[in-house]
C-alpha positions as CSV (number, residue, x, y, z in Angstrom):
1,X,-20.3,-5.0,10.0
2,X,-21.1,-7.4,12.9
3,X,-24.6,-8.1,11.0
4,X,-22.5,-9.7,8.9
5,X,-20.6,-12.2,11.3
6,X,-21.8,-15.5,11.7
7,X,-20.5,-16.6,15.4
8,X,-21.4,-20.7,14.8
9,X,-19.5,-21.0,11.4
10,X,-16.8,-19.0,12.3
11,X,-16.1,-22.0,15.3
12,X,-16.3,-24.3,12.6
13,X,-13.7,-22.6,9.9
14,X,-10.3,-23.9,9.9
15,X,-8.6,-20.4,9.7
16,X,-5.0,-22.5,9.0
17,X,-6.5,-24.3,6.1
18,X,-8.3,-21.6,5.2
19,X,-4.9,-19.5,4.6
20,X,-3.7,-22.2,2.9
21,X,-6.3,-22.0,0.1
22,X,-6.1,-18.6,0.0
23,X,-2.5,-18.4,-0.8
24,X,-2.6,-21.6,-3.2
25,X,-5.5,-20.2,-4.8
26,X,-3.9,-19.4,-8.2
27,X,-2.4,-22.8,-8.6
28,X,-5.1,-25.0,-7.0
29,X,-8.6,-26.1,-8.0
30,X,-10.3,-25.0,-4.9
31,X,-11.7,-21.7,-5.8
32,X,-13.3,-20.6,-2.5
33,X,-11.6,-19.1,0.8
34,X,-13.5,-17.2,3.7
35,X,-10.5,-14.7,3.6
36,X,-11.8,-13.9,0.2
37,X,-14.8,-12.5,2.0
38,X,-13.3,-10.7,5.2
39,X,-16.3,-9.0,7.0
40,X,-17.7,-12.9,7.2
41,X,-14.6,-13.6,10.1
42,X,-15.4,-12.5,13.4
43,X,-12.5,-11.0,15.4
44,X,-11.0,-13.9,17.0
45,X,-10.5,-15.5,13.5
46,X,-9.5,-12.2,11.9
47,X,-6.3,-12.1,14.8
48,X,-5.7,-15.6,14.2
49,X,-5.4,-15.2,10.4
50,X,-2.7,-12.2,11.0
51,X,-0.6,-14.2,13.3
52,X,-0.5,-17.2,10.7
53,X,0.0,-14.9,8.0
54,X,3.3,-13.2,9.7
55,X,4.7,-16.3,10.6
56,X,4.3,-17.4,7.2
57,X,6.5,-14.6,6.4
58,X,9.1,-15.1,8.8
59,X,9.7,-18.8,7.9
60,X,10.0,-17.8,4.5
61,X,12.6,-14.6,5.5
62,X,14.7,-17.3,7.2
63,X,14.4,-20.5,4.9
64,X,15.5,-17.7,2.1
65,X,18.5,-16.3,4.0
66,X,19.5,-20.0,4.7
67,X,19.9,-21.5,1.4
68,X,21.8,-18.0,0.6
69,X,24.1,-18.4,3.2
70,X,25.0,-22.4,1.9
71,X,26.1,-20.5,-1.0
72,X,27.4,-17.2,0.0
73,X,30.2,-15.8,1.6
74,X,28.5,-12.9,3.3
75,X,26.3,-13.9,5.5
76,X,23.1,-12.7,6.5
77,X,21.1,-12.6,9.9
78,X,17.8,-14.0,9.5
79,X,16.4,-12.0,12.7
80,X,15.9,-8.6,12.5
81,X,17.6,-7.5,15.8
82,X,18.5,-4.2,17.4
83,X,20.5,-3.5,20.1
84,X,19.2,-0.6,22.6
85,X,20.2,1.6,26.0
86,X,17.6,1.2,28.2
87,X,18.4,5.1,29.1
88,X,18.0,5.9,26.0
89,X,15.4,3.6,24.7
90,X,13.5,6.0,21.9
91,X,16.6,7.6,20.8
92,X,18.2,4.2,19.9
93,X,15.2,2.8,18.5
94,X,14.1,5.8,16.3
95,X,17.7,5.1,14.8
96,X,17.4,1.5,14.1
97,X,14.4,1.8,13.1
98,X,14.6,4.9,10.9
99,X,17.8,3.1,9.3
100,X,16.2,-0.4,8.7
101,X,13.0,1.1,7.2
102,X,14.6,3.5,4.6
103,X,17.5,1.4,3.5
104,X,16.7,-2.3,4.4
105,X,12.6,-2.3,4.4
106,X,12.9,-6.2,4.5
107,X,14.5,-6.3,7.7
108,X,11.4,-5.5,9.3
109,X,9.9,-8.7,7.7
110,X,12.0,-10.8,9.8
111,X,11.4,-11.8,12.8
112,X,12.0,-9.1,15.8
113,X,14.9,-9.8,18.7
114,X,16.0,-7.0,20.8
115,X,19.3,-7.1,23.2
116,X,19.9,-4.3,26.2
117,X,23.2,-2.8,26.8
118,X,25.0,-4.4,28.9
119,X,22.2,-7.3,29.6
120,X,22.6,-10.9,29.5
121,X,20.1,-13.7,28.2
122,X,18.6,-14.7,24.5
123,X,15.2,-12.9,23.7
124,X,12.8,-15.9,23.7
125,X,9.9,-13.3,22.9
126,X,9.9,-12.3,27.0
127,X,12.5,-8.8,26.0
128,X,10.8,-8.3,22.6
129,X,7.6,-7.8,24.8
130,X,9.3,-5.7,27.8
131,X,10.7,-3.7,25.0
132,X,7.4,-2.4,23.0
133,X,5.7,-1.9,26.5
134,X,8.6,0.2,28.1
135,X,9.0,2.5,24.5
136,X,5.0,2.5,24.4
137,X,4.5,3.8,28.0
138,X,7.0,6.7,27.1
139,X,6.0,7.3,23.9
140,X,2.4,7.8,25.0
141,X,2.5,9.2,28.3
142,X,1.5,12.9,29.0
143,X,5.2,13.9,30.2
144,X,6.4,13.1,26.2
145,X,3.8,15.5,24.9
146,X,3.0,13.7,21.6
147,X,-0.5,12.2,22.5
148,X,-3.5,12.6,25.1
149,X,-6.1,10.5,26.4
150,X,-9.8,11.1,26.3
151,X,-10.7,11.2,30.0
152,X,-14.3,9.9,29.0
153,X,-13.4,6.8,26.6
154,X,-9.8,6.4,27.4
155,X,-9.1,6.5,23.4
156,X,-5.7,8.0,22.7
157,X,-5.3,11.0,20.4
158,X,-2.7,13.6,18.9
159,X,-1.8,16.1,21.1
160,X,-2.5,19.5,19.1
161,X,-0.2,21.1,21.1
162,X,2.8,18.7,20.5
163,X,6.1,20.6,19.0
164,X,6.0,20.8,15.2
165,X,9.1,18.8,14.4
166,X,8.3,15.0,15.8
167,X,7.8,13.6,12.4
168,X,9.9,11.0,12.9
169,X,9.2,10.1,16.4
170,X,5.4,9.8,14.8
171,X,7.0,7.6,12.2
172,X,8.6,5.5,14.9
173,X,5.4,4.8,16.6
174,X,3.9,3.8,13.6
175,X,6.4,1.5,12.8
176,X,6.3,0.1,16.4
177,X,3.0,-0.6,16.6
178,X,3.0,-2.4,13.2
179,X,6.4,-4.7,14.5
180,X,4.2,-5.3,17.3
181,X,1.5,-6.7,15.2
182,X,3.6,-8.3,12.9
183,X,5.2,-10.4,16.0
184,X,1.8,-11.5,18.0
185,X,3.2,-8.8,20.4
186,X,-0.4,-7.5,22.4
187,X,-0.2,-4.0,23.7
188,X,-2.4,-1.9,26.0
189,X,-2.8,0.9,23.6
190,X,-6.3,1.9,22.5
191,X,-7.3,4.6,19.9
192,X,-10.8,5.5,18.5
193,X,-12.5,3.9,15.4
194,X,-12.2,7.0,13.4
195,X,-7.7,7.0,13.4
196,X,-8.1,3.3,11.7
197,X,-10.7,4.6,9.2
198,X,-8.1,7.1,8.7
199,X,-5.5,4.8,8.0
200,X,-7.8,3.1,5.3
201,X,-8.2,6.5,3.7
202,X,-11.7,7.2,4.9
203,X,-12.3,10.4,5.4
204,X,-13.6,11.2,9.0
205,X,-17.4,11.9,9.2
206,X,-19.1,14.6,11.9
207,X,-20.4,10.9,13.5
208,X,-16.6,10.1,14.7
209,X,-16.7,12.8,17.1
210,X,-18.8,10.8,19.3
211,X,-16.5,7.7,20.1
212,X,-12.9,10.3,19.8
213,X,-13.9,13.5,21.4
214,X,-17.5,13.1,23.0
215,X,-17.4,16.4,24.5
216,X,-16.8,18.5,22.0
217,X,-19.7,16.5,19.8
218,X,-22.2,16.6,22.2
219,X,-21.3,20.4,22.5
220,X,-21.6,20.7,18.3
221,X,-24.7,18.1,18.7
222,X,-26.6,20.9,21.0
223,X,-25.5,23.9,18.7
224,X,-26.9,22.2,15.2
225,X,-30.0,21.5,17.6
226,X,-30.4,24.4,18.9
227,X,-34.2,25.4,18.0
228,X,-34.0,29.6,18.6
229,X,-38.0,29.8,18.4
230,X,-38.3,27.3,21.3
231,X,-35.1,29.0,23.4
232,X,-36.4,32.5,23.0
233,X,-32.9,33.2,21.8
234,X,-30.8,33.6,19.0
235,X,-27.2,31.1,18.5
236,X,-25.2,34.2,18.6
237,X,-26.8,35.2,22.1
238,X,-26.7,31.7,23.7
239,X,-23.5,30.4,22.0
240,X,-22.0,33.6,21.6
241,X,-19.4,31.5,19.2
242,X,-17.0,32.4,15.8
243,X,-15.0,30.5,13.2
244,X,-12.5,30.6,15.2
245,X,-11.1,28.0,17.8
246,X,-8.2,28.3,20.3
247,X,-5.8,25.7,21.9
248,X,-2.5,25.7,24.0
249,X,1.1,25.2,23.1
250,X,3.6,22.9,24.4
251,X,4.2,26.2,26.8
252,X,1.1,26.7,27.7
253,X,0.6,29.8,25.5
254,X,-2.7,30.4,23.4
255,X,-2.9,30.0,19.8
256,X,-5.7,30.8,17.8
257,X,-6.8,29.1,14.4
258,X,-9.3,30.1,12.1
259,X,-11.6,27.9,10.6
260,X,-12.6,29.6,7.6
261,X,-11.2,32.7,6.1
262,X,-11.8,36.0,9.0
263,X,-13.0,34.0,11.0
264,X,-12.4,35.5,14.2
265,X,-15.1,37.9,12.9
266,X,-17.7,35.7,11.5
267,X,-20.4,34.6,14.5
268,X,-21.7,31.4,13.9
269,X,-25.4,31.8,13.4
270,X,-28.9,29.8,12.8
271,X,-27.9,30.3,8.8
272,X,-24.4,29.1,8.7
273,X,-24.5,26.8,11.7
274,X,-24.2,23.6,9.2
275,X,-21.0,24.4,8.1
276,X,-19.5,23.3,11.1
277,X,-20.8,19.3,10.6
């Protein structure tokens, strides 16, 4: 969609005032706003327009919570704050944030402080940060067993060998990233086009294969290409492959899927070789 970017007018757009028509459009005589027409904003403007819009949010979380506590007795917090062991980082955060998001989704919408057990010192944004970099790192490294990186693009992907029963520490790492968003918070994370197509309910495409796992498409790539009257061979001789794939458990053992029904018996051949795109 870069084809559609226009670098020299996207210097010249206003992205605050363009916000502001946006939000005031139903009540306002100026019809037009560039966020009405997404693809148009170029990355920079597209960032710059997510920050505004969350701190938007955030003043409103707080001026509402003000004028409730003028006339209420219970007072509410207008930060959404947690309190963490740094020994126990993703433990304690899974519970705050498992807690907050079922039974006070709003909370999230507030701004995000975090204190550390025993620690001193207001978190000017400096802890929030240390925070979602410290629970990132051991979230995502290798050790934790829940994701592995592409050693050819770097790109971060589900580990299909992870235990069976981390739904919740996958919902906490979707949550985290999206507090991390929502508060300007930058990480050094970085996943392949085809997991935010996902998100937007695309459905993946044979294509993705080349920016997530490059070596396994360049091994499909050579298979659908295969030309057996050139080769002087047939699939099944060179490739000597079935619908059936293998990977290894958390303990290293092997486990076998099939991709279509007997599959462990059905070769993949010049005939049926398009199945697998």
């Amino acid at each position: 969609f870069d084809i559609f970017v226009n670098e020299y007018a996207n210097e010249k757009i206003d992205i605050r005032k363009e916000y502001l028509n946006f939000i005031q459009q139903p009540t306002s005589s100026i019809q037009f706003s560039f966020i009405f027409y997404p693809f148009f904003l170029s990355t920079i403007n597209k960032i710059a327009l997510l920050n505004i819009e969350s701190k938007a949010r955030m003043y409103l979380q707080r001026r509402s919570i003000f004028v409730h506590n003028i006339f209420s007795s219970i007072r509410l917090n207008p930060f959404f704050k947690i309190h963490v062991r740094r020994n126990h980082l993703i433990e304690d955060a899974l519970i705050s944030l498992e807690y907050q998001g079922i039974e006070h989704p709003d909370e999230l919408k507030k701004q995000f402080f975090v204190e550390f057990e025993g620690e001193q010192g207001h978190d000017e944004g400096g802890l929030s940060k240390e925070f979602f970099q410290l629970i990132t790192e051991q979230i995502f490294s290798p050790e934790y067993g829940m994701f592995m990186t592409n050693e050819e693009t770097r790109c971060l992907w589900f580990n299909p060998s992870a235990a069976e029963d981390l739904d919740r520490e996958y919902t906490l790492i979707g949550m985290l990233l999206g507090l991390a968003i929502y508060n300007s918070i930058i990480l050094d994370i970085k996943f392949p086009p085809v997991l935010y197509r996902k998100l937007m309910g695309k459905i993946g495409t044979f294509e993705d294969l080349e920016t997530s796992h490059p070596t396994i498409y360049r091994s499909l790539k050579s298979l659908l290409t295969f030309n057996e009257e050139n080769e002087g061979m047939t699939i099944e001789d060179a490739f000597g492959l079935t619908f059936q794939v293998a990977i290894a458990d958390a303990m290293g053992s092997r486990l076998l899927f099939d991709l279509k029904e007997n599959g462990e018996i059905i070769p993949v051949t010049n005939v049926n070789r398009e199945v697998i795109k």
